[in-house]
N, C-alpha and C positions, 0 to 999 in steps of 0.2 A: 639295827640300822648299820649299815655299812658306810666308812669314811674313808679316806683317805688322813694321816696322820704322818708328816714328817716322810711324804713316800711310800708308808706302810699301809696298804689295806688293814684294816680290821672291822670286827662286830663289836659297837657299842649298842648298850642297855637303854640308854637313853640320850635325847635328843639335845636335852639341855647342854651349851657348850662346856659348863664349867663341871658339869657333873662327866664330861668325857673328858675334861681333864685330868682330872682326879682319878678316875678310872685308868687313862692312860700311865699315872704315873707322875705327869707333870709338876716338876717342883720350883717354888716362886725363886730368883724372878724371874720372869719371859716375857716376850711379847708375842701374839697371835693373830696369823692374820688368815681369814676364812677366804679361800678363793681369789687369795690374791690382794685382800682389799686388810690393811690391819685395823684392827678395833682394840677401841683404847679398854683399860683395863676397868672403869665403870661399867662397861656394858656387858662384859663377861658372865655374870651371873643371871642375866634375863636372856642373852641370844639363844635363839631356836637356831638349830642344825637342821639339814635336810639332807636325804639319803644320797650319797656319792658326791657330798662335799667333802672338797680339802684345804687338810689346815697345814699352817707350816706354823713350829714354834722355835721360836730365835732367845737362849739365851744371850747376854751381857758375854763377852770375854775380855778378860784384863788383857792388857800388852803395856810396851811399853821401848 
């Protein structure tokens, strides 16, 4: 299944969001928001993906 990820096309294995993260790489903590819209971090593990969606993941950065 082809996404969108941070800008980057790719082929993910599967549909499950949290399993393309994982795959992608993504390491805690972050926020994700599928198409624009963010989703809190309980629902991560059940959302279904669909082919030529895109995600954007946003760490935390310090400042100061």
């Amino acid at each position: 299944m082809k996404i969108t990820i941070n800008g980057q096309l790719v082929n993910m294995h599967s549909n499950k969001l949290i399993e393309c993260l994982m795959e992608f790489g993504a390491t805690a903590p972050f926020a994700v928001a599928v198409n624009g819209e963010f989703l809190p971090q309980s629902m991560h593990s059940d959302y279904l993906l669909s082919e030529g969606d895109s995600l954007d993941l946003l760490s935390p950065i310090q400042g100061g």
